[in-house]
N, C-alpha and C positions, 0 to 999 in steps of 0.2 A: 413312077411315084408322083411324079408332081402332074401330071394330069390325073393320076388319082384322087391328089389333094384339090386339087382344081375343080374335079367334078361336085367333092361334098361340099367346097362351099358354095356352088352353083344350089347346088340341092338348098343348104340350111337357107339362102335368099330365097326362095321359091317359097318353102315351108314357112318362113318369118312372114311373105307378103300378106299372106290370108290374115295372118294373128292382127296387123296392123289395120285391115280393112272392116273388119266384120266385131266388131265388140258385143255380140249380142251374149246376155248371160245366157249360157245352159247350165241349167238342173238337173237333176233326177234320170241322168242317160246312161250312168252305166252301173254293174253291179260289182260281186266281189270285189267289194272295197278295202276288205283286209287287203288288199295287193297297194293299197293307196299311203298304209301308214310309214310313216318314217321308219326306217331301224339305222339304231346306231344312235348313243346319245352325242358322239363327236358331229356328226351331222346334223343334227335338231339341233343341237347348239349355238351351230352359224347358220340357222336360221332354212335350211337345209339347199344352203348354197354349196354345193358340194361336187357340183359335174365335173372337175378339173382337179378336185383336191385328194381324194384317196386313193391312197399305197398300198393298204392291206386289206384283208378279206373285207371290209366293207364298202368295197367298191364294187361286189357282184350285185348290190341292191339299189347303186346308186348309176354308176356308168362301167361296166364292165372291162372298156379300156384301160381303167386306175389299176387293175390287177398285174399288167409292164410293166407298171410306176414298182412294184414289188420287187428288189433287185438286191438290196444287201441282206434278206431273208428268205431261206430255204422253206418255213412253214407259217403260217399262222392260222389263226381262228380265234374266231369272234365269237361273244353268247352276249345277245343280248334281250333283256326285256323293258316292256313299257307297258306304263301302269295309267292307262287311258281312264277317259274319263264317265261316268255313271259304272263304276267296278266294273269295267271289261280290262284286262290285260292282253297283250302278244308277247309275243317272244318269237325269236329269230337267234339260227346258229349259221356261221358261214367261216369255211374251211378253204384255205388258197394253199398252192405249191407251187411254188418254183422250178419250172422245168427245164432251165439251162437255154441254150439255146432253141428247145421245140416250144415254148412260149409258157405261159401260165395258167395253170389249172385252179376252176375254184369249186366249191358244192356246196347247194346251199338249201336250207331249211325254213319253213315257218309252221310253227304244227299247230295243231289247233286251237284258237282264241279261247280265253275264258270269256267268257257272255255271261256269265252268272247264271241265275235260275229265270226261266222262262217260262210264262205258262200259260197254255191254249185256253182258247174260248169258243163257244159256240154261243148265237142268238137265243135266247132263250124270252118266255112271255114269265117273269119275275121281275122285282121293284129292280135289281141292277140291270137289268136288261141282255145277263149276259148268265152262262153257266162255265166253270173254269172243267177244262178236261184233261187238265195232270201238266205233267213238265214236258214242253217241248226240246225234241233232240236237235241240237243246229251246233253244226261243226263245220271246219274248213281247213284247208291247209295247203300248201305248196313246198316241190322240192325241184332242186333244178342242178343243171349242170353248166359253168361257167370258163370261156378261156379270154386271155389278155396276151397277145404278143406285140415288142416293139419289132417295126418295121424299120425305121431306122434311127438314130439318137434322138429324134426330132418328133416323129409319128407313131401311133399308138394306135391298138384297134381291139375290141372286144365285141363277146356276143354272150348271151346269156339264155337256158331255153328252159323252162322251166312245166311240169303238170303240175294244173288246178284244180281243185275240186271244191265243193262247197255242198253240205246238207242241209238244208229247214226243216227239217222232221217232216212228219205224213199227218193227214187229214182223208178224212170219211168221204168220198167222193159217189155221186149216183149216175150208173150208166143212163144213158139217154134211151138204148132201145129196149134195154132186159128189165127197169129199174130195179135194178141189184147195187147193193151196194159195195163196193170197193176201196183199198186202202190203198191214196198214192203219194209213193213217194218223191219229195221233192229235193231234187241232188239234180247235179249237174258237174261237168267234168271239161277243159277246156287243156292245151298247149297254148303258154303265150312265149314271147318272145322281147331282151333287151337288146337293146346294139348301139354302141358308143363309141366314139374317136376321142382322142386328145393331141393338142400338137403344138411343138413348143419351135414360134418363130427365129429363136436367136436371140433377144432381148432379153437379158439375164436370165430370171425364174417366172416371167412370162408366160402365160400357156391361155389355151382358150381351146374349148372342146363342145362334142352335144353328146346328148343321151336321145334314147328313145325307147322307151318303157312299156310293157306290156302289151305289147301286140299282139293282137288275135282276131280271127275270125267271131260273128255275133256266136252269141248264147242264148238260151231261153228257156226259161219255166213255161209248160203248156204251151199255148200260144204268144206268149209276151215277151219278145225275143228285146236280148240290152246288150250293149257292148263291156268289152275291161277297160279299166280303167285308166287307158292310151296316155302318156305323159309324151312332150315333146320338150324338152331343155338343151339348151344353150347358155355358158358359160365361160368366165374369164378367171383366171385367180393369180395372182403376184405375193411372192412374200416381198413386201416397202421397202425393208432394211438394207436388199440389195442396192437401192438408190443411192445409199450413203457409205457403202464400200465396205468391207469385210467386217465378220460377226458371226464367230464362228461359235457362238454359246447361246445367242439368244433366234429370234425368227418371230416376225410379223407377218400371216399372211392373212391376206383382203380378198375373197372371191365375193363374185355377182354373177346373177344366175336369173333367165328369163324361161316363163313357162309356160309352154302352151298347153294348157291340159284338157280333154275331152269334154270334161261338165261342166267347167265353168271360165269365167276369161281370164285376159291373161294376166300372171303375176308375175310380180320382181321378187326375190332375194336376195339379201344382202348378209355377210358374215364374215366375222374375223377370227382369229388365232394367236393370240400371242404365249410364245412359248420363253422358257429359261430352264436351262436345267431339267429338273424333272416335272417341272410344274407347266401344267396350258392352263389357260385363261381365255374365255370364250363366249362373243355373244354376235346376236343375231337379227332381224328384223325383216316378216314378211309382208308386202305391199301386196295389195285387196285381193284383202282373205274378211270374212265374214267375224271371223272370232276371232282368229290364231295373228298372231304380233310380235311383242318382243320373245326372245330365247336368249337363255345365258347358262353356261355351264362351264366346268372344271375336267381337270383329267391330271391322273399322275401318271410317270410311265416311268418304269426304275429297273433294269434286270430283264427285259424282253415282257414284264408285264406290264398291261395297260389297261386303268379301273378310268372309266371317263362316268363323269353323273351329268344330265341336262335338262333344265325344266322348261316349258313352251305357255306361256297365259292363248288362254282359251275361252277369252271375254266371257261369258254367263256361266261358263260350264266349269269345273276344276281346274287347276296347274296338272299341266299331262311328266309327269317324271319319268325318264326313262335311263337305264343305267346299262354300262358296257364292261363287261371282263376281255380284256384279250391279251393271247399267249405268243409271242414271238419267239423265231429262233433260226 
């Protein structure tokens, strides 16, 4: 075990050196970006500092290994949705179990985004320059299978394997040698993959872990082949209050969370937790991000239910709100 632990942080130094050498922004390199949005308003909340912090089913979306963290609960499930911004919505469902000693089971859902109404165009020689050719069909969606077992009090390991798929609807295409015309459709279908550690050194409530998010091989429309949307995170999280000795009603917890993501450089977040009773209290702050910044949200949790609401500023564009039902037991 401990040259297992040895190797991955051999690995996350290796993976960290490139973030720290090469700052260049990338843009516009991968697609199925629905894979990209947050779920779970407790996680946009603290700013989606979240790689070390969750217990229950919404740790299949964030670091797969928080599903171990799941241990005084036989079931849960999560519904959540998000009320994005230019009237697009998601929504995400994710179901975990408890499997005793064989580890933890999760399954998880994202079914198709609302996009609102979309409508095609063709070139045309008219004063707009353009002729509309009805409502385009664009759908997408992912379902996946997820497990979490501890290896020892200390070590934690998950995997998460998910199929994708994504439609833009079809356009009028002309063969090159017949010139006949054809109708093609544009869909695409991919297996990606998460994989996450968490590991708690001994120093109270201590822990520090990574993610690694959406792996897969390219994809392409025609010839214009793009990748998913690859996350690499690294993070730490402490509830404070352990510093100043027992507190068995209230909890402060502080993660931070570094991220190397595929399209663009890298970011910091930062977010907190403070709980009582039945009430959380919760906010957040992401470092260079384009738009997205502060986050602050609420959560009650009373009787194994837990309603958490979280809004995210999204500089020019709307407050992104996004809200959570889940059922414990």
């Amino acid at each position: 075990m401990k040259k297992l632990i040895g190797f991955l942080l051999i690995l996350t130094l290796i993976l960290i050196t490139p973030m720290q050498s090469f700052a260049v922004k990338k843009l516009g390199q991968t697609g199925l970006k629905f894979l990209d949005v947050c779920v779970g308003a407790r996680a946009a909340a603290m700013g989606e500092a979240y790689t070390v912090i969750s217990d229950d089913a919404n740790a299949i979306f964030h670091n797969p290994a928080g599903l171990a963290q799941m241990e005084a609960k036989k079931f849960d499930i999560t519904v959540s949705r998000t009320q994005w911004f230019a009237d697009i919505s998601y929504n995400a469902v994710g179901i975990a179990i408890n499997g005793g000693i064989w580890g933890n089971f999760g399954l998880s859902l994202i079914p198709a985004p609302d996009y609102g109404d979309i409508f095609g165009t063709v070139v045309a020689e008219n004063e707009q320059g353009y002729d509309e050719t009805g409502l385009v069909d664009v759908s997408a969606f992912a379902v996946g299978l997820a497990y979490g077992r501890k290896f020892t009090d200390k070590f934690m390991i998950g995997g998460h394997a998910k199929y994708t798929y994504q439609h833009l609807g079809s356009n009028p295409m002309q063969d090159q040698e017949t010139d006949s015309l054809y109708n093609q459709v544009n869909e695409l279908s991919a297996i990606a993959y998460d994989f996450g550690t968490i590991f708690y050194p001994g120093f109270k409530s201590f822990r520090f872990g990574m993610s690694i998010r959406n792996f897969s091989g390219a994809v392409k429309y025609e010839e214009y082949g793009f990748q998913l949307p690859l996350t690499f995170k690294i993070g730490i999280g402490m509830d404070i209050l352990d510093l100043f000795g027992e507190h068995p009603d209230k909890s402060f917890v502080v993660a931070i969370d570094a991220v190397h993501p595929r399209d663009y450089t890298e970011r910091i977040q930062i977010g907190g937790e403070f709980s009582m009773g039945v009430l959380r209290l919760r906010s957040g702050y992401k470092f260079n991000y384009d738009e997205e910044g502060l986050c602050a949200g609420v959560g009650i949790y009373a009787r194994g239910i837990k309603l958490d609401y979280a809004y995210s500023e999204f500089g020019a564009f709307d407050l992104v709100n996004r809200v959570t039902l889940g059922i414990s037991f």
